[in-house]
Short mmCIF file of the C-alpha atoms (twelve columns), coordinates in Angstrom:
data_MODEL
# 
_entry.id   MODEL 
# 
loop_
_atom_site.group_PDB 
_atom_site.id 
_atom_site.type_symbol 
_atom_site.label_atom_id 
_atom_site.label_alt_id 
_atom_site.label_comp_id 
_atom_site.label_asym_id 
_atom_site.label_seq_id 
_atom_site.Cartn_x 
_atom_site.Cartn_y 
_atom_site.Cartn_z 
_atom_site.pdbx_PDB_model_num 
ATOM 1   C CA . UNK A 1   -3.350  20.334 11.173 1 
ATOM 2   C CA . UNK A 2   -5.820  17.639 12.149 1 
ATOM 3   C CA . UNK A 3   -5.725  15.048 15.438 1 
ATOM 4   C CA . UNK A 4   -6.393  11.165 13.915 1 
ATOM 5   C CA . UNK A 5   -6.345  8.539  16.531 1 
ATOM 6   C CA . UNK A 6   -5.188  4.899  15.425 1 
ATOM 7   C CA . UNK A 7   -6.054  1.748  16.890 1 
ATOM 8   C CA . UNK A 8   -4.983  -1.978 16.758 1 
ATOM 9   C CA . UNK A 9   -7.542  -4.699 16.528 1 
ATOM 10  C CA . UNK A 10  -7.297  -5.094 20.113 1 
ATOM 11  C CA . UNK A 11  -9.161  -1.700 20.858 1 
ATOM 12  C CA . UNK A 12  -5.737  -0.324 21.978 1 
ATOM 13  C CA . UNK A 13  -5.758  3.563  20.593 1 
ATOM 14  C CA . UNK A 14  -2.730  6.000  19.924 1 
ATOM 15  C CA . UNK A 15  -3.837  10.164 19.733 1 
ATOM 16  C CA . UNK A 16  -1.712  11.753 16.882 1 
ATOM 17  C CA . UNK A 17  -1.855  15.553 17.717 1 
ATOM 18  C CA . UNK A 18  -0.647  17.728 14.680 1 
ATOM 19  C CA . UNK A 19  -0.519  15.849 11.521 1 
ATOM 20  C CA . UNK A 20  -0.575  17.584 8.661  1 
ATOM 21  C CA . UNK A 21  -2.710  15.719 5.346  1 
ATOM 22  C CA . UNK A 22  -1.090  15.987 2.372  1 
ATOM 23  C CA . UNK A 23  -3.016  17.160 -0.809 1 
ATOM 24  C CA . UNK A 24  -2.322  17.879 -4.047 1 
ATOM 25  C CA . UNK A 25  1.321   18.495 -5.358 1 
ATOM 26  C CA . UNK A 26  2.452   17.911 -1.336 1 
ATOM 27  C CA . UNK A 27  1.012   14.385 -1.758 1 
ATOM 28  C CA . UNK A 28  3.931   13.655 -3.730 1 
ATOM 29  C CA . UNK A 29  6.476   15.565 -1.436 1 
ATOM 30  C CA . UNK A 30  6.100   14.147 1.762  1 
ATOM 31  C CA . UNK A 31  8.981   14.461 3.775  1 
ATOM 32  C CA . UNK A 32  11.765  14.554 0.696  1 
ATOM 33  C CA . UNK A 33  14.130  16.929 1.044  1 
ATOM 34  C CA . UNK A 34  12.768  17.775 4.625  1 
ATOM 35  C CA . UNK A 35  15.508  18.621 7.632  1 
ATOM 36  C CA . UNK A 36  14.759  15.218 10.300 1 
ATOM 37  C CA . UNK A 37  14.165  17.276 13.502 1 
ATOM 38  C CA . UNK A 38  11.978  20.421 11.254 1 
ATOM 39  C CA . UNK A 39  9.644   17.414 9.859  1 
ATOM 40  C CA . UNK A 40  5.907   16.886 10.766 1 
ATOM 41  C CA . UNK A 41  3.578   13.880 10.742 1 
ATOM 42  C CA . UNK A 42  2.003   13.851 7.846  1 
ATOM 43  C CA . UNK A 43  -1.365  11.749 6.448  1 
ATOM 44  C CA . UNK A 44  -1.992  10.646 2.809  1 
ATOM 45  C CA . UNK A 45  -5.260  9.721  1.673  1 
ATOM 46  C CA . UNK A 46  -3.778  7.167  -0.798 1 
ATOM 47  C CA . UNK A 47  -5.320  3.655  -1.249 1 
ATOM 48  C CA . UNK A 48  -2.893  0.447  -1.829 1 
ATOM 49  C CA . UNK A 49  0.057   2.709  -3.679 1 
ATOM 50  C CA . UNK A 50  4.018   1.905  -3.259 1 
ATOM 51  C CA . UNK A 51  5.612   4.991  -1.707 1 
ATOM 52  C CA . UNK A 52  9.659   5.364  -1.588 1 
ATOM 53  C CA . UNK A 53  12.059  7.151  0.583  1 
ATOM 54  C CA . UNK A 54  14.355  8.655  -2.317 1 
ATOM 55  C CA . UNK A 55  15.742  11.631 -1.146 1 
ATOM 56  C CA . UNK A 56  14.559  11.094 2.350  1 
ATOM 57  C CA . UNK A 57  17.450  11.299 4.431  1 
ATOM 58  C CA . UNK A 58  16.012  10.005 7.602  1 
ATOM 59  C CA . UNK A 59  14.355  7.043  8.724  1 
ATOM 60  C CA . UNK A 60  10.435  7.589  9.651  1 
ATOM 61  C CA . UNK A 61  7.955   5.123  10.816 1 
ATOM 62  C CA . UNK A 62  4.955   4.362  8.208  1 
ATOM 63  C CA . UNK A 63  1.894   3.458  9.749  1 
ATOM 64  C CA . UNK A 64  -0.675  2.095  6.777  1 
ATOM 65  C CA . UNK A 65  -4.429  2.375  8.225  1 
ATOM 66  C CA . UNK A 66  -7.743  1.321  6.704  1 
ATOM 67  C CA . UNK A 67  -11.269 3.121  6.600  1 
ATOM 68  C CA . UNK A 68  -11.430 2.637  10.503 1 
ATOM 69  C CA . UNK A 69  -8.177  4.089  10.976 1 
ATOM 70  C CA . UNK A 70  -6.911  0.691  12.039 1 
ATOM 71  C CA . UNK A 71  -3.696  -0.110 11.971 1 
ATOM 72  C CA . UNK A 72  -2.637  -2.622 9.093  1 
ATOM 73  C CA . UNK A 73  0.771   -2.181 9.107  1 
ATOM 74  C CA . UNK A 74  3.424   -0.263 10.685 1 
ATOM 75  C CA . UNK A 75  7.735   -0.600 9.729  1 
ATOM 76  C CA . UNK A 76  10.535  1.637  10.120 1 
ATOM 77  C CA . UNK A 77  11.791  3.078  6.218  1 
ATOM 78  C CA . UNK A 78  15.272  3.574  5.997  1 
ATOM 79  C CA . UNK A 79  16.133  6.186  3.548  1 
ATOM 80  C CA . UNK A 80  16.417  5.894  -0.097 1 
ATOM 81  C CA . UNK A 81  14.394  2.458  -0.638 1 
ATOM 82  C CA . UNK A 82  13.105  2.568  -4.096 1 
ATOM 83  C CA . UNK A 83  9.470   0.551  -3.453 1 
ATOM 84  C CA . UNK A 84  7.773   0.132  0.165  1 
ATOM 85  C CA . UNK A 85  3.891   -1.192 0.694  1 
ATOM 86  C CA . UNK A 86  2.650   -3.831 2.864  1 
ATOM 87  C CA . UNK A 87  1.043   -7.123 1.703  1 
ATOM 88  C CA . UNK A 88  -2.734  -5.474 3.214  1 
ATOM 89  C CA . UNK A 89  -5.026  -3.617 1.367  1 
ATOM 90  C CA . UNK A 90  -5.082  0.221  3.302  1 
ATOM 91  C CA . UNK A 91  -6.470  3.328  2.624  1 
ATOM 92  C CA . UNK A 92  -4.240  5.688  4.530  1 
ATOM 93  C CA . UNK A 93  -0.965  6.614  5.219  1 
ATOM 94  C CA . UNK A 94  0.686   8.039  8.143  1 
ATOM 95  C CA . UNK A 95  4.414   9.228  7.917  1 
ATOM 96  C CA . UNK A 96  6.473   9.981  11.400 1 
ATOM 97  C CA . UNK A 97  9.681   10.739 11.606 1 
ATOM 98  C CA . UNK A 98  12.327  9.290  13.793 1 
ATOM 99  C CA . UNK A 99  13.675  12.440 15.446 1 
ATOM 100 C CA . UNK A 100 13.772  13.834 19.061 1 
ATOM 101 C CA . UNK A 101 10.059  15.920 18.773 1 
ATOM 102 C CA . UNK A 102 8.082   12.439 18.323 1 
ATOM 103 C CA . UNK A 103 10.845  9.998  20.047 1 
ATOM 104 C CA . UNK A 104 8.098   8.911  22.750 1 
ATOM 105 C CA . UNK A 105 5.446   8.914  20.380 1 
ATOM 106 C CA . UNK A 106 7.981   6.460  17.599 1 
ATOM 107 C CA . UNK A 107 8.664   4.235  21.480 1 
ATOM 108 C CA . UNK A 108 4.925   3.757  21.843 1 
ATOM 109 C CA . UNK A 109 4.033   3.012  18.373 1 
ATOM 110 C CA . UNK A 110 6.361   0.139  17.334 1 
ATOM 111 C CA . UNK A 111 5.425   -1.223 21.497 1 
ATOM 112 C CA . UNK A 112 2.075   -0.699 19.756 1 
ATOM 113 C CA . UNK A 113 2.433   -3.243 16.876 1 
ATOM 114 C CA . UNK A 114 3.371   -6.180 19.381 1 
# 
């Protein structure tokens, strides 16, 4: 588990304690098949690729960073969406799920993309 702090153009900056980075076969996982309130952050090192929510039965906020760890883009995915990437080039990937351990965290990240 790693700590990754985020920022906005602005200089605003968001600590994320405890994400996990995905490697290898995981980087395909992700949270699929995962329980909603048993899920983790996780961080993919994955530069401008689609991901999908098949067989993701919860919504989770994606937050796509560059090289700075800036934030590019940031939407809620609903579950089971076949193709999701933003217009913006990115480099990583952070995936948070909607459920009651990161609820404050989920509040100040979508404040966070005003």
């Amino acid at each position: 588990e790693i700590k990754i702090k985020v920022s906005k153009s602005g200089g605003k900056q968001i600590a994320l304690n405890k994400v996990k980075e995905c490697k290898g076969i995981n980087k395909f996982v992700g949270l699929i098949f995962k329980r909603r309130e048993k899920a983790s952050i996780l961080l993919f090192n994955i530069k401008n690729q689609a991901i999908h929510s098949l067989f993701v039965f919860f919504p989770f906020i994606a937050v796509w960073l560059n090289k700075r760890n800036e934030v590019v883009s940031l939407r809620i995915v609903k579950p089971f969406k076949f193709h999701v990437k933003p217009q913006q080039t990115f480099s990583k990937l952070i995936e948070i799920p909607l459920n009651k351990k990161y609820k404050a965290l989920s509040k100040k990240l979508l404040n966070f993309r005003r």
